[in-house]
LOVO-225103 format. One record per residue: residue number from 1; residue in three letters; x, y, z of N, C-alpha, C in turn. Coordinates in nm, 3 decimals. Example, Ala and Ser with C-alpha at 12.3 -4.5 7.8 and 13.67 -1.06 7.14 Angstrom:
<sites>
site pos:1&code:ala&nxx:1.319&nyy:-0.569&nzz:0.780&caxx:1.230&cayy:-0.450&cazz:0.780&cxx:1.320&cyy:-0.330&czz:0.780
site pos:2&code:ser&nxx:1.285&nyy:-0.225&nzz:0.708&caxx:1.367&cayy:-0.106&cazz:0.714&cxx:1.290&cyy:0.003&czz:0.787
</sites>
This chain:
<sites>
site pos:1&code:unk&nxx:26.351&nyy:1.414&nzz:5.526&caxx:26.443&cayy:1.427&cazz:5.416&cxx:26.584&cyy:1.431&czz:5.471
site pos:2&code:unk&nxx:26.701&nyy:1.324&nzz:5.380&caxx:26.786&cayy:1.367&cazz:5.415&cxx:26.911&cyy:1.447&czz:5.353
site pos:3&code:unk&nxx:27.026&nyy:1.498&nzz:5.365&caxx:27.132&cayy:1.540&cazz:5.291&cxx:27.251&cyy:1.485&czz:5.297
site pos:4&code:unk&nxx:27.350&nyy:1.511&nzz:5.153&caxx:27.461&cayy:1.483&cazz:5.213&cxx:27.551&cyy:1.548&czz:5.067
site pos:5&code:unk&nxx:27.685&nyy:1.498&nzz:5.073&caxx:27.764&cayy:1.553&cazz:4.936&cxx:27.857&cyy:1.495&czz:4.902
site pos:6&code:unk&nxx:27.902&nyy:1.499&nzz:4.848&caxx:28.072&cayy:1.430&cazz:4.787&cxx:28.085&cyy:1.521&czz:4.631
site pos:7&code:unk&nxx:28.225&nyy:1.504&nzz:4.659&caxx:28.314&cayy:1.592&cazz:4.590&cxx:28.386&cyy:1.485&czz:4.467
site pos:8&code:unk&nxx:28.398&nyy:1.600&nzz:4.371&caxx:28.464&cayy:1.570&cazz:4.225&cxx:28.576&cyy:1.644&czz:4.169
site pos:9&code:unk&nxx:28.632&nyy:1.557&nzz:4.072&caxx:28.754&cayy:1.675&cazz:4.015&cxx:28.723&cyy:1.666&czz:3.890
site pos:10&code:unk&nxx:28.668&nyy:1.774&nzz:3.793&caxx:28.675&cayy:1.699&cazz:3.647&cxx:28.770&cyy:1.663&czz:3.561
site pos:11&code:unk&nxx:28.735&nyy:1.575&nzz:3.475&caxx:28.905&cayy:1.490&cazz:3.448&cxx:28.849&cyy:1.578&czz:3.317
site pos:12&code:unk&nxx:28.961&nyy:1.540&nzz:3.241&caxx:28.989&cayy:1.573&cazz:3.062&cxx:28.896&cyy:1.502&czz:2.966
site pos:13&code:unk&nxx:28.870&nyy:1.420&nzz:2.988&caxx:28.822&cayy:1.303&cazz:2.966&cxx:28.691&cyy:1.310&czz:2.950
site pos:14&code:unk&nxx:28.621&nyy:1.430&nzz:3.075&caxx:28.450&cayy:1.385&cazz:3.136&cxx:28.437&cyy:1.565&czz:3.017
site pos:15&code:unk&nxx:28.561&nyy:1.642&nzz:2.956&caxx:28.502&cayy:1.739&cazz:2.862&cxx:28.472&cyy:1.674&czz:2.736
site pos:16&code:unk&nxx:28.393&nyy:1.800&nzz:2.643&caxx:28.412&cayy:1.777&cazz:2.518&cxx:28.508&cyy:1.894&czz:2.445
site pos:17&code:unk&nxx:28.458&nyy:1.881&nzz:2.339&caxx:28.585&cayy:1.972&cazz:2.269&cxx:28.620&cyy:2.116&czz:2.291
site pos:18&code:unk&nxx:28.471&nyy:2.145&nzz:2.315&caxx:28.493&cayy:2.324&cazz:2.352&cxx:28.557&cyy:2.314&czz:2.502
site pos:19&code:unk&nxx:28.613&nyy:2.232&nzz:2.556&caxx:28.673&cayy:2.256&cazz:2.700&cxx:28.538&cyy:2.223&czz:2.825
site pos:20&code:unk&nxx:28.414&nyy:2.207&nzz:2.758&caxx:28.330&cayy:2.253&cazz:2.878&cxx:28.293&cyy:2.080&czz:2.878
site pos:21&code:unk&nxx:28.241&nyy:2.057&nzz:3.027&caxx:28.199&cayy:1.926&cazz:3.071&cxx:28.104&cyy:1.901&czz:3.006
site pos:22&code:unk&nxx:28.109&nyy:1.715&nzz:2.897&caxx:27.996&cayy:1.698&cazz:2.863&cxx:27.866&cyy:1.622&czz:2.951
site pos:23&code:unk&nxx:27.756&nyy:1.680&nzz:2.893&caxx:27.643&cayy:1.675&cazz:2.941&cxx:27.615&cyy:1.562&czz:3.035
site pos:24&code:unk&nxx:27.654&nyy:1.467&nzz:2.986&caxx:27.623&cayy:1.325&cazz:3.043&cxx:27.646&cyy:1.309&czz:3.169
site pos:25&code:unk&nxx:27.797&nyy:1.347&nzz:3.193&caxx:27.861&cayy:1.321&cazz:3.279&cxx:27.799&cyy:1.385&czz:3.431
site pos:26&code:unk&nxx:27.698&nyy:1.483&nzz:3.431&caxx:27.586&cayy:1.530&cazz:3.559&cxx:27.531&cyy:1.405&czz:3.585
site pos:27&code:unk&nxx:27.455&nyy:1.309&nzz:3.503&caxx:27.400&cayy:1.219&cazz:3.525&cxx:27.494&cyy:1.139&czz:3.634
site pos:28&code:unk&nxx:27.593&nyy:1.071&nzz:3.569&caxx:27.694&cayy:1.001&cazz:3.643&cxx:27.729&cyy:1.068&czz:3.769
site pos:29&code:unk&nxx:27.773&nyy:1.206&nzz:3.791&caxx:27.773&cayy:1.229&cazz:3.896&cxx:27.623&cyy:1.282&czz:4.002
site pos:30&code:unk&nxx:27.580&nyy:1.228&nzz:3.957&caxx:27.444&cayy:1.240&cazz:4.029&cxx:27.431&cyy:1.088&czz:4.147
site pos:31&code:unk&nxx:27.461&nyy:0.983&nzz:4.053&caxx:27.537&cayy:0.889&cazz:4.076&cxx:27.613&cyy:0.857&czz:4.202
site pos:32&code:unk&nxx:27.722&nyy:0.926&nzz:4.170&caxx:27.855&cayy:0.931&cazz:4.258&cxx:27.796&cyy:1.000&czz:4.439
site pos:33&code:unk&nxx:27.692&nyy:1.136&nzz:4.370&caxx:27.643&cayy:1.134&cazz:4.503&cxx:27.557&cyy:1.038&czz:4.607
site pos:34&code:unk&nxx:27.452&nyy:0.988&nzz:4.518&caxx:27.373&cayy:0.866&cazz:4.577&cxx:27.454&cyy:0.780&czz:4.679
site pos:35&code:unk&nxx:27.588&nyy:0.736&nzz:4.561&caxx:27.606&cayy:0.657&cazz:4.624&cxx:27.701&cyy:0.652&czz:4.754
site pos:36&code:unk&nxx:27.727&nyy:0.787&nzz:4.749&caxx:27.861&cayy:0.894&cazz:4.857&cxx:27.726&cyy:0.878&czz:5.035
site pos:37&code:unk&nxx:27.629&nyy:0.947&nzz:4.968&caxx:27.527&cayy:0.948&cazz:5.077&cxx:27.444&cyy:0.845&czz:5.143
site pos:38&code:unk&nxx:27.456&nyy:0.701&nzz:5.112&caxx:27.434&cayy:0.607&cazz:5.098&cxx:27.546&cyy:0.550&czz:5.241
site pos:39&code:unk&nxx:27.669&nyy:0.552&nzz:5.142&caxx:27.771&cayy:0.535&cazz:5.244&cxx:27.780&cyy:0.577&czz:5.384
site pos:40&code:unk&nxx:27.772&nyy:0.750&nzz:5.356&caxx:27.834&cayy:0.825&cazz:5.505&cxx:27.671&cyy:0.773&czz:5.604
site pos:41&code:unk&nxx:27.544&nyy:0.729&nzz:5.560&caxx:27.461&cayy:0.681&cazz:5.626&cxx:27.482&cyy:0.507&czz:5.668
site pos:42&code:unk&nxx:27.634&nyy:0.468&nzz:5.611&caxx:27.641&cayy:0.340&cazz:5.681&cxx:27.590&cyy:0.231&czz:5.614
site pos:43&code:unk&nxx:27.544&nyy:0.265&nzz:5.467&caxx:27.562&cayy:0.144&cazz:5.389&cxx:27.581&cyy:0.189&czz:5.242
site pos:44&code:unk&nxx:27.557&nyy:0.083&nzz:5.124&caxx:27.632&cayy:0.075&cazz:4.999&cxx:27.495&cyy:0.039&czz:4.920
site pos:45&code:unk&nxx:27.500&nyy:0.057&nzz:4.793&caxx:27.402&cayy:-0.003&cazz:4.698&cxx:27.442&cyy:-0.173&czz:4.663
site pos:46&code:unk&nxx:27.568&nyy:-0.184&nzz:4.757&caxx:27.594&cayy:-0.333&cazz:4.726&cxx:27.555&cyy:-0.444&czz:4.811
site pos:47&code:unk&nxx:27.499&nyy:-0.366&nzz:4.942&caxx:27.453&cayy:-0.411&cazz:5.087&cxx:27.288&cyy:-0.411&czz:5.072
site pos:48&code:unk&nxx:27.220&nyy:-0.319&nzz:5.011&caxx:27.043&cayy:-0.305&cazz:4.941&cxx:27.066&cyy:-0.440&czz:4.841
site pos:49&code:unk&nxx:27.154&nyy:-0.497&nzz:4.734&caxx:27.078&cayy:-0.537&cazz:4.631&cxx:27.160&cyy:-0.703&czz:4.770
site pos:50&code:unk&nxx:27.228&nyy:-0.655&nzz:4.839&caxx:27.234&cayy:-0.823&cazz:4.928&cxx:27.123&cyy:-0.854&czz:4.970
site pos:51&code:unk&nxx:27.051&nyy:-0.769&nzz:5.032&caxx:26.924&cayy:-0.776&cazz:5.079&cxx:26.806&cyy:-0.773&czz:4.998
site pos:52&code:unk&nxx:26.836&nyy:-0.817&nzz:4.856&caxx:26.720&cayy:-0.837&cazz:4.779&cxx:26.671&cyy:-0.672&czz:4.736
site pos:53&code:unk&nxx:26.724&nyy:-0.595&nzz:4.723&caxx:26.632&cayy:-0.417&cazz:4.707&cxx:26.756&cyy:-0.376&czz:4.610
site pos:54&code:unk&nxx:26.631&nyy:-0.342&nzz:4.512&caxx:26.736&cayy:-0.272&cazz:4.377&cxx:26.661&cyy:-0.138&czz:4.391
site pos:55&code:unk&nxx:26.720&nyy:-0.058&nzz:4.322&caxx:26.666&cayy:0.100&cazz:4.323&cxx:26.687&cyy:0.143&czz:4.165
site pos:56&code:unk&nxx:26.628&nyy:0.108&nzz:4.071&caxx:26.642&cayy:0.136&cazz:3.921&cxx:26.555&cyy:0.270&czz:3.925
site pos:57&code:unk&nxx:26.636&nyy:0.380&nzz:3.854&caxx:26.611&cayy:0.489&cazz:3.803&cxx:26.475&cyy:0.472&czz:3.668
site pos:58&code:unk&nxx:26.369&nyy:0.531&nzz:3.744&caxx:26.241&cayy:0.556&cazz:3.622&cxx:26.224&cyy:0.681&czz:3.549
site pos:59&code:unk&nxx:26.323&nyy:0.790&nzz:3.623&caxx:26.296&cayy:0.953&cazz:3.587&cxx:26.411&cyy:1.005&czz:3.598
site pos:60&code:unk&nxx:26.450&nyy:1.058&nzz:3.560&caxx:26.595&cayy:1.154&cazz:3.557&cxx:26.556&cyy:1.315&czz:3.478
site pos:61&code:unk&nxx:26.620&nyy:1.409&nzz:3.564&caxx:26.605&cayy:1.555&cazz:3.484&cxx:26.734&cyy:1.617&czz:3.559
site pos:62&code:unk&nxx:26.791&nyy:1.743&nzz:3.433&caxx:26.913&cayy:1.795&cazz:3.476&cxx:26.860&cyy:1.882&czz:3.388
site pos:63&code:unk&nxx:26.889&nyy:2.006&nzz:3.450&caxx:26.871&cayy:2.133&cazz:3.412&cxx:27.022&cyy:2.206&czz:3.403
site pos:64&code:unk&nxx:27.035&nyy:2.253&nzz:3.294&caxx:27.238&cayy:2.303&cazz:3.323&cxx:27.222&cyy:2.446&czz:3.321
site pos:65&code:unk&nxx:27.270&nyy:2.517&nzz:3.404&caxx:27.275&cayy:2.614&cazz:3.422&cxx:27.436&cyy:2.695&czz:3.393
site pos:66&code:unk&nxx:27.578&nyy:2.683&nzz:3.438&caxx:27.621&cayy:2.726&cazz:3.377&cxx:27.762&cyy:2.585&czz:3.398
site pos:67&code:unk&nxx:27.830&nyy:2.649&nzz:3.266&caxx:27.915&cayy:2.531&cazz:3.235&cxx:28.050&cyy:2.520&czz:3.347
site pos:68&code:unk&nxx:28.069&nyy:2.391&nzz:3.357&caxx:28.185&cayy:2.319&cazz:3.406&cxx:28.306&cyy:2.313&czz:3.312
site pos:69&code:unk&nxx:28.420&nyy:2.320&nzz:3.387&caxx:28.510&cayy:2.307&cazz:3.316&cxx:28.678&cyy:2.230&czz:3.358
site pos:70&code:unk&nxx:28.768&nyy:2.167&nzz:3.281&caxx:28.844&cayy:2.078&cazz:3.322&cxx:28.898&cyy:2.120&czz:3.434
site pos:71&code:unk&nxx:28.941&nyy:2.045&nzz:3.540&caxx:29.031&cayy:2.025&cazz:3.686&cxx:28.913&cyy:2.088&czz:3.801
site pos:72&code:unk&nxx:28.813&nyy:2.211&nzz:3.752&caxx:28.692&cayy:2.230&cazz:3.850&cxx:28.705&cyy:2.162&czz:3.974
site pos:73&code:unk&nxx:28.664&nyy:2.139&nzz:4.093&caxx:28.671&cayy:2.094&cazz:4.172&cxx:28.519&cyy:2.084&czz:4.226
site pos:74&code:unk&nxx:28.455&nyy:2.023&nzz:4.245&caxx:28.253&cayy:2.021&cazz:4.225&cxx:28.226&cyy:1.932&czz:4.348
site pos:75&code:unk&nxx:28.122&nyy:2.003&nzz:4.401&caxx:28.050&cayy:1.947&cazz:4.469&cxx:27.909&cyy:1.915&czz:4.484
site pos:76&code:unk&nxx:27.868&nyy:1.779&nzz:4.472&caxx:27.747&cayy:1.737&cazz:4.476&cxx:27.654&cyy:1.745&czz:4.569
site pos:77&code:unk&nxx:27.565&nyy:1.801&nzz:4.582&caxx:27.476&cayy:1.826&cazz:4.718&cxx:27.342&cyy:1.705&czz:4.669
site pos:78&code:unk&nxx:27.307&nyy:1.654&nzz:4.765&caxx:27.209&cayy:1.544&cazz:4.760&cxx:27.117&cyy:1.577&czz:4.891
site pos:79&code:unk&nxx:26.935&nyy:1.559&nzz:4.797&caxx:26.868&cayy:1.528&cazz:4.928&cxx:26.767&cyy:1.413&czz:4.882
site pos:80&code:unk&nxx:26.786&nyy:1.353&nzz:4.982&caxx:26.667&cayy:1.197&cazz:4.940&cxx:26.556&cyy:1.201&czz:5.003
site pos:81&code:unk&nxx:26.415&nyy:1.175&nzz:4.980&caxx:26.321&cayy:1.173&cazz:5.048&cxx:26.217&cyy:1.067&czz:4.956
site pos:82&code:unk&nxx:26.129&nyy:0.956&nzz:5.104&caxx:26.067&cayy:0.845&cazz:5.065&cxx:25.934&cyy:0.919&czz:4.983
site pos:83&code:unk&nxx:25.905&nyy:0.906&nzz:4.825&caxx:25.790&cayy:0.981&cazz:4.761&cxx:25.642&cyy:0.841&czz:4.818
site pos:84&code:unk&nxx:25.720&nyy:0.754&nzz:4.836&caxx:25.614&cayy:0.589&cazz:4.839&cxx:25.683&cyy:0.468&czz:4.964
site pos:85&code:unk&nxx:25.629&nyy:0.395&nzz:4.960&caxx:25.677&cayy:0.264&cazz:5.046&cxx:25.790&cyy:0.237&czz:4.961
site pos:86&code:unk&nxx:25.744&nyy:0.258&nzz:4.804&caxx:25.825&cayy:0.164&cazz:4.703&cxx:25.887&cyy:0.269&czz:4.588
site pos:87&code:unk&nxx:25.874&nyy:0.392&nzz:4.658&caxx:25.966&cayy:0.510&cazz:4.519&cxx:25.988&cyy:0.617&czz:4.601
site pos:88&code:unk&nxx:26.162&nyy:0.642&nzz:4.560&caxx:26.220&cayy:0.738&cazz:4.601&cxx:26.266&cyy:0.848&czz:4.541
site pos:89&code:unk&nxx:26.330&nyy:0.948&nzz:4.611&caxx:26.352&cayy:1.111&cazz:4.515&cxx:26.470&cyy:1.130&czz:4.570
site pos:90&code:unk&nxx:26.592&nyy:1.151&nzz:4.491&caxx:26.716&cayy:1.218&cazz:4.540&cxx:26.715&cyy:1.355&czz:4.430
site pos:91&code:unk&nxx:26.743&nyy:1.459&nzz:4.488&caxx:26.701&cayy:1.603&cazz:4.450&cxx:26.894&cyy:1.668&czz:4.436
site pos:92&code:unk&nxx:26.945&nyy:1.683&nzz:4.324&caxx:27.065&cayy:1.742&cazz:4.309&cxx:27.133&cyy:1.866&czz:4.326
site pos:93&code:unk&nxx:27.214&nyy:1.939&nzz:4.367&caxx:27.294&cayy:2.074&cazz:4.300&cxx:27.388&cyy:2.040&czz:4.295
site pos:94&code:unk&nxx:27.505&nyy:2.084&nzz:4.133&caxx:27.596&cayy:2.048&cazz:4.166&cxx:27.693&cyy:2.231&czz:4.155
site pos:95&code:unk&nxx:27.762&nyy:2.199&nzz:4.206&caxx:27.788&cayy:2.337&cazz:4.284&cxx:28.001&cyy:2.332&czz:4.234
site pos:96&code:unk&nxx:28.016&nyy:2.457&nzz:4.233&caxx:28.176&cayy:2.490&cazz:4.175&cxx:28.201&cyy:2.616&czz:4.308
site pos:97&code:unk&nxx:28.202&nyy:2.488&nzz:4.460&caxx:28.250&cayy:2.601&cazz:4.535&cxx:28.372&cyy:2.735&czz:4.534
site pos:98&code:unk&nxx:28.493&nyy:2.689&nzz:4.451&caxx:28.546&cayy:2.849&cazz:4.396&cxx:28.511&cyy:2.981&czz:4.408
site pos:99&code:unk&nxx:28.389&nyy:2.948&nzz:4.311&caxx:28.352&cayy:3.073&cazz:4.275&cxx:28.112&cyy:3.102&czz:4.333
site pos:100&code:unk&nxx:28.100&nyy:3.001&nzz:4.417&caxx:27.971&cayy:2.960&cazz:4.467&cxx:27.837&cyy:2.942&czz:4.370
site pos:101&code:unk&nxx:27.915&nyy:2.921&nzz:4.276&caxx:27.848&cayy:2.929&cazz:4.126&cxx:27.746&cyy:2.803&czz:4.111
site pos:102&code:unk&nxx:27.691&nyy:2.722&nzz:4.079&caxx:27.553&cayy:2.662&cazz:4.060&cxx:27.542&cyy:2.609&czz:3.943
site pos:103&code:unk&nxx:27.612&nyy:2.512&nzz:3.871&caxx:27.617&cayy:2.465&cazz:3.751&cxx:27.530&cyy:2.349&czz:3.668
site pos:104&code:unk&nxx:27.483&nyy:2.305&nzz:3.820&caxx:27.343&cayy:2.219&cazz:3.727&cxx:27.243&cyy:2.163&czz:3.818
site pos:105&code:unk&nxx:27.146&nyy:2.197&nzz:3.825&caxx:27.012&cayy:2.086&cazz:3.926&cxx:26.963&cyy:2.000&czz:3.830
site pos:106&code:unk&nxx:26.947&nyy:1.897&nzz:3.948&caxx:26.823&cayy:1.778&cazz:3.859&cxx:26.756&cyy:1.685&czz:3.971
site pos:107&code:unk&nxx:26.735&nyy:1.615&nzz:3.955&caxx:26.633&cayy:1.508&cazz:4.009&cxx:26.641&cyy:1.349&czz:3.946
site pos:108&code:unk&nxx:26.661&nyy:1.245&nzz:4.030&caxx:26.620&cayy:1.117&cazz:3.980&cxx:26.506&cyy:1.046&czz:4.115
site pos:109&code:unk&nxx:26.414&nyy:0.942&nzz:4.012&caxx:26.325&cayy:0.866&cazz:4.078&cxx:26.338&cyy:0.735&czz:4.098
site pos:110&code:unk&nxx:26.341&nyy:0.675&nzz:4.169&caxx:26.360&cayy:0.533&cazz:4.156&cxx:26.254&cyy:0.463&czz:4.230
site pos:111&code:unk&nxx:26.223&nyy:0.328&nzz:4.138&caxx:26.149&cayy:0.254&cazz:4.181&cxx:26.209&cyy:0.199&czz:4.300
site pos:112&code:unk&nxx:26.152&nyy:0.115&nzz:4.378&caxx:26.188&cayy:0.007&cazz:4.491&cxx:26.152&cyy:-0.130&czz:4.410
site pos:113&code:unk&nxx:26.253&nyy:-0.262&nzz:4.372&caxx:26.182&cayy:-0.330&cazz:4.338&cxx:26.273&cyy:-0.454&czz:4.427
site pos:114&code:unk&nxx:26.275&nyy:-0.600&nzz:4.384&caxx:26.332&cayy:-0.720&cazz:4.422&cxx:26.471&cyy:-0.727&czz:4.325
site pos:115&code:unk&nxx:26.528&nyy:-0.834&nzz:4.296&caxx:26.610&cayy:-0.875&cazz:4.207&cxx:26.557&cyy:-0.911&czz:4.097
site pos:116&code:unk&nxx:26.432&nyy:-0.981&nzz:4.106&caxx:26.360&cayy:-1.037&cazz:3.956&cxx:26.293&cyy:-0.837&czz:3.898
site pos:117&code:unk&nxx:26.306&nyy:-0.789&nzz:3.995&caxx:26.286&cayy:-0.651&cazz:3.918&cxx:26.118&cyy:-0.635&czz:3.930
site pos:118&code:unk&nxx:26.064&nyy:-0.680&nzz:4.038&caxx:25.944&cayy:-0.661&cazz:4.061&cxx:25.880&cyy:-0.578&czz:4.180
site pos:119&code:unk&nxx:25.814&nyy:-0.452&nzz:4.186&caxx:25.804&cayy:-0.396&cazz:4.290&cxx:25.818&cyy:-0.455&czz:4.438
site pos:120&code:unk&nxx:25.854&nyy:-0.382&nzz:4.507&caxx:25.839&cayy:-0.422&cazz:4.641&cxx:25.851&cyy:-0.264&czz:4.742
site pos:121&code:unk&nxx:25.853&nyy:-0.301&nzz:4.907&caxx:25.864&cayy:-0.200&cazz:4.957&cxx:25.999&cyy:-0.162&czz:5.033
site pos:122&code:unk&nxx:26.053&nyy:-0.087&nzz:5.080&caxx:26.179&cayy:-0.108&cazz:5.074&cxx:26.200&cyy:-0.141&czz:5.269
site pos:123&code:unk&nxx:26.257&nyy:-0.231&nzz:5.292&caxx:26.291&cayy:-0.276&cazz:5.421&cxx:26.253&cyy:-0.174&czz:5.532
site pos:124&code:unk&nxx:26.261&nyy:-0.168&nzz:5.600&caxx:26.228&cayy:-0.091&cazz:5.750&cxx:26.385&cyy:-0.014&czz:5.770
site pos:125&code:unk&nxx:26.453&nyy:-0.069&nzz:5.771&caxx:26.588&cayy:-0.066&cazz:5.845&cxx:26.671&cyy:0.055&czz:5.658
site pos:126&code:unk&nxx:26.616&nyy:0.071&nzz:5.590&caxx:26.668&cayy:0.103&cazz:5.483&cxx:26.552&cyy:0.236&czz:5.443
site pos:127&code:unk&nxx:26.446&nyy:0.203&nzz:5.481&caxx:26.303&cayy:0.292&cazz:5.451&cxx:26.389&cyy:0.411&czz:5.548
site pos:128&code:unk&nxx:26.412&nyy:0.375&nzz:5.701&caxx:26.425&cayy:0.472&cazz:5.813&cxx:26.565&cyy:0.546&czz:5.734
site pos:129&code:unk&nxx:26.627&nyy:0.518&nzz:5.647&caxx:26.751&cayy:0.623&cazz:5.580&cxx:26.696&cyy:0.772&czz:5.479
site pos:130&code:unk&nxx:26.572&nyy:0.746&nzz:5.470&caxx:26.498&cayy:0.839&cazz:5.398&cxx:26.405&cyy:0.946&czz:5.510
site pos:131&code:unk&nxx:26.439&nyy:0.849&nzz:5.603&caxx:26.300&cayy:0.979&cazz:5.712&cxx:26.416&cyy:1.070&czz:5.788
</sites>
């Protein structure tokens, strides 16, 4: 398994009316981490789908624990680990170091498939980013 994180600022924009971050926006930054940890391991989700490997989300869960709020400063903690040849698990916290507070876990699954969107297994050289 591996880890990693990247950091957020919440904009005005990512609240709703009561001031507090809407819901959605965990998803997206769930996102932002993937693709943060992806990077600092030396590649991109734009370098997988060159190489024919898409990673489409089959499962998503976010549990909110306590609310976010505008300018926050958040950090995404990510851990990925291979569940299959051909399905993966990135495991979330997203965290309001400030105050060491814990504002939402979740989980997404993704298939391994081709470009036509048909299973496959995921490369050697891309598999070894999960061990």
């Amino acid at each position: 398994m591996t880890s990693g994180t990247a950091r957020v600022r919440v904009r005005y924009a990512e609240t709703d009316r009561m001031g507090v971050v809407y819901y959605a926006n965990y998803l997206v930054w769930f996102e932002v981490g993937r693709a943060e940890w992806m990077r600092a391991l030396g590649t991109t989700y734009r370098a997988l789908e060159a190489e024919g490997v898409q990673l489409p989300v089959i499962e998503a869960r976010c549990q909110y624990l306590r609310p976010g709020r505008y300018d926050d400063d958040l950090e995404i903690r990510v851990e990925a680990r291979l569940l299959s040849p051909a399905r993966v698990r990135f495991d979330y916290q997203v965290m309001r170091p400030a105050d060491h507070a814990r504002l939402a876990a979740g989980h997404t699954e993704h298939a391994v498939t081709n470009t036509a969107g048909r299973p496959r297994r995921l490369p050697g050289p891309v598999r070894s980013l999960f061990e």
